[in-house]
Legacy VTK file of the C-alpha trace (Angstrom):
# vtk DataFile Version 3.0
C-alpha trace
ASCII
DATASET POLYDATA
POINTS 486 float
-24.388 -35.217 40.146
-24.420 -32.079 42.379
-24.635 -28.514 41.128
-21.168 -27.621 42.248
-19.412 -30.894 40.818
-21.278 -29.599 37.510
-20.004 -25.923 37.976
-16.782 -27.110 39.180
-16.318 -28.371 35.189
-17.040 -25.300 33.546
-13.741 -23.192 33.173
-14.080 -19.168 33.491
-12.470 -17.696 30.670
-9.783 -15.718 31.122
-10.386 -12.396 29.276
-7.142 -10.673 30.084
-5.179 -12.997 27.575
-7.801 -12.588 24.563
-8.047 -8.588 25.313
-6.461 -7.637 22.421
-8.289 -9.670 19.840
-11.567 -8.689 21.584
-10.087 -4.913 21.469
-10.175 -5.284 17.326
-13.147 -7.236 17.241
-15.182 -4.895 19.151
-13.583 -1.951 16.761
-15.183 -3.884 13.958
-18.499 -4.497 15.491
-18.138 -0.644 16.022
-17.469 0.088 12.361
-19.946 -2.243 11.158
-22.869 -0.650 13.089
-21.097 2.996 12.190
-21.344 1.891 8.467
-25.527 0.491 9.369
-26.800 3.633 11.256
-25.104 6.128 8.987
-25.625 5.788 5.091
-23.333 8.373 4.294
-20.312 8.355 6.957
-16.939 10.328 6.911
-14.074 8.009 5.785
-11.833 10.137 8.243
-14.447 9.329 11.043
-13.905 5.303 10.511
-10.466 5.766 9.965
-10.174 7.799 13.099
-12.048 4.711 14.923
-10.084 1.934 13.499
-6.410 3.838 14.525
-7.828 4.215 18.198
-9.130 0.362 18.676
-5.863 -0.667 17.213
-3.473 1.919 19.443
-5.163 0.568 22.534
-4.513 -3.000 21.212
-1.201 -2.303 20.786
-0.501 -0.719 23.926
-2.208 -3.898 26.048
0.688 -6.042 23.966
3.146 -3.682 24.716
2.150 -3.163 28.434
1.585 -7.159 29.158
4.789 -8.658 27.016
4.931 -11.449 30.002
1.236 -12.289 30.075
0.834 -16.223 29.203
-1.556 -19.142 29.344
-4.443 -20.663 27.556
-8.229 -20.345 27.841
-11.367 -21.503 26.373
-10.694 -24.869 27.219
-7.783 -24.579 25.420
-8.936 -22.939 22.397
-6.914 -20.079 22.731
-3.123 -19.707 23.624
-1.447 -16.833 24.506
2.223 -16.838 25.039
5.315 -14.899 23.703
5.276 -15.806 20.117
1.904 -15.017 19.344
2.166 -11.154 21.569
5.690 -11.188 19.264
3.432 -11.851 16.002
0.270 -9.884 17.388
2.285 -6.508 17.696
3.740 -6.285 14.713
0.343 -7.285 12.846
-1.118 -4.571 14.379
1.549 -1.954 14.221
1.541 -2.975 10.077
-2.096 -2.433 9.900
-1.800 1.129 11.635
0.722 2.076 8.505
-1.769 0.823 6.305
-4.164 3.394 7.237
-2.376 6.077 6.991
-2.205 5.267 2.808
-6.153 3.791 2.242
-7.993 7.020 2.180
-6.679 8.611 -0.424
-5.644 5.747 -2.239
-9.382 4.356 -2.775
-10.576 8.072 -3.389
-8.363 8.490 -5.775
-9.345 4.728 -7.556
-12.947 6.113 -6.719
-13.891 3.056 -5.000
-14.715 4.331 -1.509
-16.183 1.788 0.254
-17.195 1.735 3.998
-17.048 -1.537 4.520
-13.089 -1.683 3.507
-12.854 -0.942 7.518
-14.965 -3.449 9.521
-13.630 -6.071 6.527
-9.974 -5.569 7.592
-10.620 -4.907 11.337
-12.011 -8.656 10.997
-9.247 -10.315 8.677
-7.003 -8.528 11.808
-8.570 -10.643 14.269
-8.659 -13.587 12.842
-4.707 -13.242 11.679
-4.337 -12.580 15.154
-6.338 -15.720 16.670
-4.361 -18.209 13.810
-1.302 -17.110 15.854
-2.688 -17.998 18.874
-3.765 -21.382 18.690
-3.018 -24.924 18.852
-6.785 -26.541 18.507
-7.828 -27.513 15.098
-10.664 -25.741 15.256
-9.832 -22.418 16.085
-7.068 -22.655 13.471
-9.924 -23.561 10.842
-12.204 -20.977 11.674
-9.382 -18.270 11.728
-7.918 -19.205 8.419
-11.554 -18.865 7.603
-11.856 -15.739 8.413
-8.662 -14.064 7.032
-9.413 -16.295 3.800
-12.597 -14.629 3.088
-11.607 -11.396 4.446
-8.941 -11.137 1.615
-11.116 -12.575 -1.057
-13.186 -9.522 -0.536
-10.445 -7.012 0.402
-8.461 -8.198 -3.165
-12.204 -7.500 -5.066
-12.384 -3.772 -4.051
-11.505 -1.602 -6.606
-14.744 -0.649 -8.795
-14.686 -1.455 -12.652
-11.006 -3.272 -11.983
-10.940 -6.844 -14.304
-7.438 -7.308 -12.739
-8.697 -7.024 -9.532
-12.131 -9.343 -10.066
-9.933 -12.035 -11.684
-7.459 -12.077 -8.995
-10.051 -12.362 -6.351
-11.709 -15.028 -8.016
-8.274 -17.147 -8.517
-7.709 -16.281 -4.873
-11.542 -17.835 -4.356
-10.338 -21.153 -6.035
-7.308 -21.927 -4.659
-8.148 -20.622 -1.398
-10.728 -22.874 -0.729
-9.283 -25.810 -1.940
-5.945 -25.096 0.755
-9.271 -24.781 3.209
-10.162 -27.882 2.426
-7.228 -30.072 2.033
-6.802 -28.630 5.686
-10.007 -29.665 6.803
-9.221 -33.030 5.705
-5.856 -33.326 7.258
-7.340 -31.782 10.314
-9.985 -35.005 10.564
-7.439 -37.516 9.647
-5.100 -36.261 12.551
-8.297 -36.455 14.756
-8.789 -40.269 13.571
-4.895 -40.494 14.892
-5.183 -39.100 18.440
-8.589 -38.328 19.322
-7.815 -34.587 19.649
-8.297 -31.574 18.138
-5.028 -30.258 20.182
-1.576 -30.186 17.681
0.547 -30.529 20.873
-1.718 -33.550 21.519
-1.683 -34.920 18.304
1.956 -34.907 17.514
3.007 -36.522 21.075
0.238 -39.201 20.696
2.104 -42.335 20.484
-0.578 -44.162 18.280
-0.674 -47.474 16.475
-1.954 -46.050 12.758
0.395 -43.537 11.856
-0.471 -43.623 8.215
-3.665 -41.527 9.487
-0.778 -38.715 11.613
1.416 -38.880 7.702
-1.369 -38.186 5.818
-3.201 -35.578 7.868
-0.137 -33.666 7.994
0.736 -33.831 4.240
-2.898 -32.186 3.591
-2.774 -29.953 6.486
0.493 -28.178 5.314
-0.350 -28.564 1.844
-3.104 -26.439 2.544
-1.162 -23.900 4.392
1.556 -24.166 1.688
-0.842 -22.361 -0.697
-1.829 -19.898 1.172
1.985 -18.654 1.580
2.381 -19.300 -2.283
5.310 -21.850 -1.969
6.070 -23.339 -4.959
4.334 -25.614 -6.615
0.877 -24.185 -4.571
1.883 -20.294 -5.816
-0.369 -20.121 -8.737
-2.986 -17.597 -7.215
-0.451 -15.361 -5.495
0.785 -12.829 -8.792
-2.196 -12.206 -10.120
-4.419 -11.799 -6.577
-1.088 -9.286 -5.663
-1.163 -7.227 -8.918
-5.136 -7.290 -8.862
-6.110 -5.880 -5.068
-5.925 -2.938 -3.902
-1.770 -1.866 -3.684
-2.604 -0.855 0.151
-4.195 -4.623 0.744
-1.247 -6.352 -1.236
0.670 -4.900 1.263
-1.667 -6.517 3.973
-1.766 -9.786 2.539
2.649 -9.408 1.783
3.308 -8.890 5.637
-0.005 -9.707 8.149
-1.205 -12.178 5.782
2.519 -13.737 5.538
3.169 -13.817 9.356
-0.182 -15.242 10.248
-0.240 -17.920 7.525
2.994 -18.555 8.525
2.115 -19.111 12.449
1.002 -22.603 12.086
3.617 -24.084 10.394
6.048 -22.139 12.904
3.817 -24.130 16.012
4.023 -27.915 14.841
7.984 -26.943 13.428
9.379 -27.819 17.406
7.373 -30.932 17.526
7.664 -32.200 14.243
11.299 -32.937 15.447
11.015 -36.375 17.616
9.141 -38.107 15.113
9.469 -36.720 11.747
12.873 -34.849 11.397
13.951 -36.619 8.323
11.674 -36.457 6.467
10.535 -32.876 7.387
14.061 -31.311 6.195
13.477 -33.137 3.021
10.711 -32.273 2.404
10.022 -28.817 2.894
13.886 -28.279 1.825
12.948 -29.482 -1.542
9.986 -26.811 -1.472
12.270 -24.255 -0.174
14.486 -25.047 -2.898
12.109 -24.819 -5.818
10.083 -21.840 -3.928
13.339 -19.464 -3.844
14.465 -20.267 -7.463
10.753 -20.270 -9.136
10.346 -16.724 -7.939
13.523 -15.057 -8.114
13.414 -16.797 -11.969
10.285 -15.260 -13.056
11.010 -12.267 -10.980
13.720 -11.287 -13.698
11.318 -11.297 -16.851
9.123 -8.778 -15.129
7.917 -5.709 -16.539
5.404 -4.433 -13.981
6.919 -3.748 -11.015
4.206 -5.189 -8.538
4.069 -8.273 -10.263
7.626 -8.784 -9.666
6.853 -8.341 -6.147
4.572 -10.263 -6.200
6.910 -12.616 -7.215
9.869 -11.317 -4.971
7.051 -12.311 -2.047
7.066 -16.055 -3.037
11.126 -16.234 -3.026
10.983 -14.936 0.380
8.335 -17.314 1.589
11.217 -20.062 -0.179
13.666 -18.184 2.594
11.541 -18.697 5.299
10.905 -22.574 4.563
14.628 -23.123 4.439
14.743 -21.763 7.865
11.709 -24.094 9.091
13.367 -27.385 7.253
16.302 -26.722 10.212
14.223 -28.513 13.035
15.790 -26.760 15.341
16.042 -23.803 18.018
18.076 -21.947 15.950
16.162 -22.554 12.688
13.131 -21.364 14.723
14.966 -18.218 16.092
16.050 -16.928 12.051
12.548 -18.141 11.440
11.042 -15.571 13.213
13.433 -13.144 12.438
13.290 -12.867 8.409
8.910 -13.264 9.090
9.293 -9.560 10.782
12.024 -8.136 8.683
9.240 -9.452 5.077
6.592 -7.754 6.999
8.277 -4.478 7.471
10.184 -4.365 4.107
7.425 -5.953 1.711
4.875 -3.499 3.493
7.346 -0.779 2.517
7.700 -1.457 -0.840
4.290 -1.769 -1.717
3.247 1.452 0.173
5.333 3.275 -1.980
3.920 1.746 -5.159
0.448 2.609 -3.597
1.860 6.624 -3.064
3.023 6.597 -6.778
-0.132 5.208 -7.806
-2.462 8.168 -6.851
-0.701 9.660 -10.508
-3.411 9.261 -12.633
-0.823 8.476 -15.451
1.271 6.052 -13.154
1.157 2.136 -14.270
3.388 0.534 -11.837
5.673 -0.135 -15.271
9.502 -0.491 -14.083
10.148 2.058 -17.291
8.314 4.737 -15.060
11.545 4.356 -12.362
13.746 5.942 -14.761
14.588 9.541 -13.171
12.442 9.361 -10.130
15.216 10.482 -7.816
15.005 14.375 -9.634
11.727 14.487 -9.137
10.975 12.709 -5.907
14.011 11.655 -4.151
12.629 11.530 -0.939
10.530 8.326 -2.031
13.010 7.289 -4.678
15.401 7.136 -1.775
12.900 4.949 0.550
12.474 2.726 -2.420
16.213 1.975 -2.972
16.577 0.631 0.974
13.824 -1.296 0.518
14.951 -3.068 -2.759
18.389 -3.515 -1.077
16.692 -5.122 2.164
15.118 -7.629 0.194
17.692 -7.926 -1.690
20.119 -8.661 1.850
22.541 -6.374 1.238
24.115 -4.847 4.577
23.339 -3.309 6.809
19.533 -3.830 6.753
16.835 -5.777 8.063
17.034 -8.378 5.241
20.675 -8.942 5.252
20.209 -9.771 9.219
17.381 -12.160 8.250
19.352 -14.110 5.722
22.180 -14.076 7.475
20.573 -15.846 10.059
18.813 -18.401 8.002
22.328 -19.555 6.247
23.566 -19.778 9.530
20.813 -21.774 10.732
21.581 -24.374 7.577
24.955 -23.928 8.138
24.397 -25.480 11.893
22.243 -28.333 10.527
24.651 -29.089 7.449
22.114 -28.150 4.981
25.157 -26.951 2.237
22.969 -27.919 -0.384
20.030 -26.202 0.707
21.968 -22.786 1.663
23.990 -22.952 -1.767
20.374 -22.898 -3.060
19.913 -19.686 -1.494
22.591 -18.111 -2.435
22.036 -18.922 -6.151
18.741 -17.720 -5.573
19.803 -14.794 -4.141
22.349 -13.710 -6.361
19.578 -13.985 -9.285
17.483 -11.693 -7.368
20.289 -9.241 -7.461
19.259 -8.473 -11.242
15.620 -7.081 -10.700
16.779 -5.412 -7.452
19.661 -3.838 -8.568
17.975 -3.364 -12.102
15.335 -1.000 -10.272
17.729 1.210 -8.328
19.956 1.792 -11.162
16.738 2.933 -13.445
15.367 5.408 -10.465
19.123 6.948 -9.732
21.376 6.513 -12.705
18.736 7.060 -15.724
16.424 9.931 -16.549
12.886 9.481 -17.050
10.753 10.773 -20.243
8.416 12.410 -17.896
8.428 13.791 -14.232
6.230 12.460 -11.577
4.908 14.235 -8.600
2.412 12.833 -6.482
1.075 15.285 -3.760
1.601 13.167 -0.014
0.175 13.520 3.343
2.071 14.052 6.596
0.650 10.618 7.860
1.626 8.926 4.474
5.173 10.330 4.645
5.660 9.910 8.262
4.558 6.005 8.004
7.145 5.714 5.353
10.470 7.584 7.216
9.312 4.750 10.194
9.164 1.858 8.035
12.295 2.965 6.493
14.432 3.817 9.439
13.361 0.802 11.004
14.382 -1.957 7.926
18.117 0.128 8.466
18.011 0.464 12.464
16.762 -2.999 13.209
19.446 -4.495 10.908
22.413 -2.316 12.469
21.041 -2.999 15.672
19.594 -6.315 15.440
19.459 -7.568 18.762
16.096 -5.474 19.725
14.205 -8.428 17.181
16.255 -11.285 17.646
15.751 -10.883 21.432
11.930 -11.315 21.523
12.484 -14.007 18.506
15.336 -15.981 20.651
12.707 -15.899 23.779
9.586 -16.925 21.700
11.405 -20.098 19.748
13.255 -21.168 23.559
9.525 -21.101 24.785
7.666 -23.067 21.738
11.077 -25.774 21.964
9.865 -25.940 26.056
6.408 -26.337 25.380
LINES 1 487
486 0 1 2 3 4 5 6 7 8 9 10 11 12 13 14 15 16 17 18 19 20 21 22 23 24 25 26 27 28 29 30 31 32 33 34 35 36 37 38 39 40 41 42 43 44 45 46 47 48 49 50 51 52 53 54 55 56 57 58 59 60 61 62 63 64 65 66 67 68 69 70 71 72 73 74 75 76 77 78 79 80 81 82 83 84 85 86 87 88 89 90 91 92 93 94 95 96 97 98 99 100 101 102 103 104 105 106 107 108 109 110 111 112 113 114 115 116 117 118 119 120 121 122 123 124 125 126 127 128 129 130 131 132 133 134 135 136 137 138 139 140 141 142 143 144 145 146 147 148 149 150 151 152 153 154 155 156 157 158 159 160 161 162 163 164 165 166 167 168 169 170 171 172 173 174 175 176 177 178 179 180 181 182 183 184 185 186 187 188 189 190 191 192 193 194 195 196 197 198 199 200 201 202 203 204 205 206 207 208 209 210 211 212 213 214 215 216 217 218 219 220 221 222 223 224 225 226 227 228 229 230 231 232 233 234 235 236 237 238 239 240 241 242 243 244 245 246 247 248 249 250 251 252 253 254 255 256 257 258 259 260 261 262 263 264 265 266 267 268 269 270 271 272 273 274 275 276 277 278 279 280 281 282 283 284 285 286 287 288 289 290 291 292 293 294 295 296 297 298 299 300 301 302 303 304 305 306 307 308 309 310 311 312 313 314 315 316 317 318 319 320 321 322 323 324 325 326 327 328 329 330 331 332 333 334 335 336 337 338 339 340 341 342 343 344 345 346 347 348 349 350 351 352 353 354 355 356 357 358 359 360 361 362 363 364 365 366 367 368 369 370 371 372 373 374 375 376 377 378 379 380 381 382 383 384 385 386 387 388 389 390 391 392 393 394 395 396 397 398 399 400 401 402 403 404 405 406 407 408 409 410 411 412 413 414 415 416 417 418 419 420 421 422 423 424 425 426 427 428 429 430 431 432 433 434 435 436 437 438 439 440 441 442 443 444 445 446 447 448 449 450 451 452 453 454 455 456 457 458 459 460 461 462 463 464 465 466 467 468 469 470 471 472 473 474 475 476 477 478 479 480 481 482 483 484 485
């Protein structure tokens, strides 16, 4: 063989489409060696670093919205869904800084190594959207996976928040591995290591395709804490850090989420019975389980906690619709959870730097006398996830019971509505104690200009992006017409 027919098989990788993942990688490789060299760094100096690697990351998506292809041999895909999924995981992550500071001073568990940790979980979030190879997908879900374990652990002398890291340990490894084995059973199918591949293969043993795919979303169904899989999910939430269980309730939802949302347009030729069974039936139990316990709740980030899982029960009923138009509300409601389940939990984080604050839903009663600017946030946010118009989360649900509606799922979208209207007790049960009760005690918590300007943004946006929802479901309509192409 000649040199140039040997050369002429080795592919030059295409850096432009990965920039933004090696943007936050080299940001973490900055922080790490920040957090080597200097024993005793400035917080606001690693902070400062982390919000300029992500800006520039963010403004290479929002500069190259068109840029698509694949590199690495494949490896790597970058096409509209996973810039769609990409900015929002990094505009999320640029709200969480604003709160982490003063949060873990406060907690006195000021660690340096809080920022290379989540600069990496970033990436990898960002590289499990952006794949169809088996591998890649692995070794992301890897890295997020072990990010959080770590991320969930950091809050010195906390039992909650060793025990929920450990439960998080558990079950997260076992989803890794029931992956990893549906992963090499798909491979024994097809010969590939490529989803697209794999589920257009028109092979003689499907039993090996079934099977693979039953432990490969089984894995992924526990990482999104659908029901029965969700046992980790409360206690890891009420455990970590409030700032990271706002991480893991919106970047850690939409890039868990990214996988399933892939194979969803070509489970259709070959499975579509059995896929709206099945995963309805999930949906179904996911959105009651939650909302259910959600009710008997005393502690206000357990519940949620628990509000998280009944919206991971909405999303599934939107990916049981095998369809365009499943795909579409799909990708719709995972933005509006990211933005209003980031909200909430910020705020909890804000009233937690009280030294007397317990995150008890007694504590709600009278905050609007004594901080209605945040009481006021709060109340939108409990009324987006609760769906009620015209916000973000009535859009989103809106657009998943159409989506059932379209496929004839009335038994499946009644389900969601029963499991909606339960919600409406905890929800409504909350606003009422914060406006319409007063408190045995008033609470003020002193706030930055970057924690309350992060807030008004998230806020504004869950209202503005519902009354105007055609800025979302315009990048969501063009990502699902391009995966349904593909």
């Amino acid at each position: 063989m000649e040199l140039r027919d040997l050369v002429g098989t080795v592919e030059i990788p295409n850096l432009r489409l990965v920039m933004p993942e090696v943007i936050i990688l080299i940001t973490g490789f900055i922080l790490f060696s920040l957090d080597i060299l200097q024993r005793k760094i400035n917080h606001r100096i690693l902070t400062l670093v982390s919000v300029t690697g992500y800006s520039i990351a963010l403004v290479y998506i929002a500069l190259n919205p068109l840029l698509s292809g694949s590199t690495f041999y494949g490896l790597y895909v970058r096409d509209g869904f996973s810039s769609f999924l990409q900015f929002f995981m990094i505009l999320i992550t640029l709200c969480l800084l604003a709160f982490t500071y003063r949060y873990y001073k406060q907690k006195l568990s000021l660690y340096s190594e809080f920022y290379y940790i989540l600069s990496f979980s970033l990436a990898s979030a960002m590289f499990l959207a952006s794949s169809y190879n088996l591998i890649t997908l692995y070794v992301a879900l890897e890295g997020v996976s072990i990010s959080f374990y770590i991320l969930t652990s950091l809050l010195r002398g906390n039992f909650n928040s060793k025990e929920g890291a450990f439960k998080y340990l558990i079950l997260g490894g076992l989803s890794i591995a029931l992956a990893s084995y549906g992963a090499a059973f798909m491979y024994l199918y097809a010969g590939s290591l490529d989803l697209h591949k794999i589920l257009t293969h028109a092979g003689e043993n499907r039993y090996f395709l079934i099977l693979g795919l039953v432990f490969f979303l089984i894995g992924f169904a526990i990482k999104i804490g659908a029901v029965p899989f969700h046992f980790w999910l409360p206690d890891a939430y009420q455990g970590a850090p409030t700032p990271i269980t706002a991480f893991m309730a919106s970047v850690g939802k939409l890039a868990f989420f990214a996988p399933v949302v892939r194979i969803m347009p070509l489970i259709q030729e070959h499975f579509a019975y059995a896929w709206v069974i099945t995963v309805g039936l999930i949906s179904a139990m996911t959105m009651l389980y939650g909302n259910l316990v959600a009710l008997v709740q005393k502690d206000v980030k357990r519940l949620l906690a628990y509000s998280s899982i009944a919206h991971s029960g909405y999303i599934l009923a939107g990916i049981s619709v095998a369809k365009v138009i499943g795909l579409k509300a799909v990708l719709y409601f995972l933005i509006a959870y990211a933005l209003m389940g980031a909200g909430a939990f910020l705020i909890l984080a804000l009233l937690e730097k009280h030294p007397d604050w317990q995150n008890k839903m007694e504590e709600f009663s009278g905050l609007r006398f004594s901080m209605p600017w945040i009481a006021t946030s709060f109340m939108i946010f409990m009324f987006s996830l609760l769906g009620v118009p015209p916000t973000v989360g009535f859009v989103g649900k809106a657009l998943v019971f159409m989506a059932l509606s379209f496929d004839k799922l009335w038994w499946l979208a009644f389900v969601m509505i029963l499991a909606t209207g339960i919600s409406t007790g905890y929800y409504v049960r909350l606003v009422v104690l914060t406006f319409m009760k007063e408190g045995n005690r008033s609470i003020h918590v002193k706030s930055s200009f970057a924690e309350r300007l992060v807030l008004l943004i998230l806020t504004l946006s869950v209202v503005f992006l519902g009354a105007v929802p055609i800025i979302i479901w315009s990048f969501a309509s063009q990502s699902a017409d391009m995966l349904f192409k593909r």
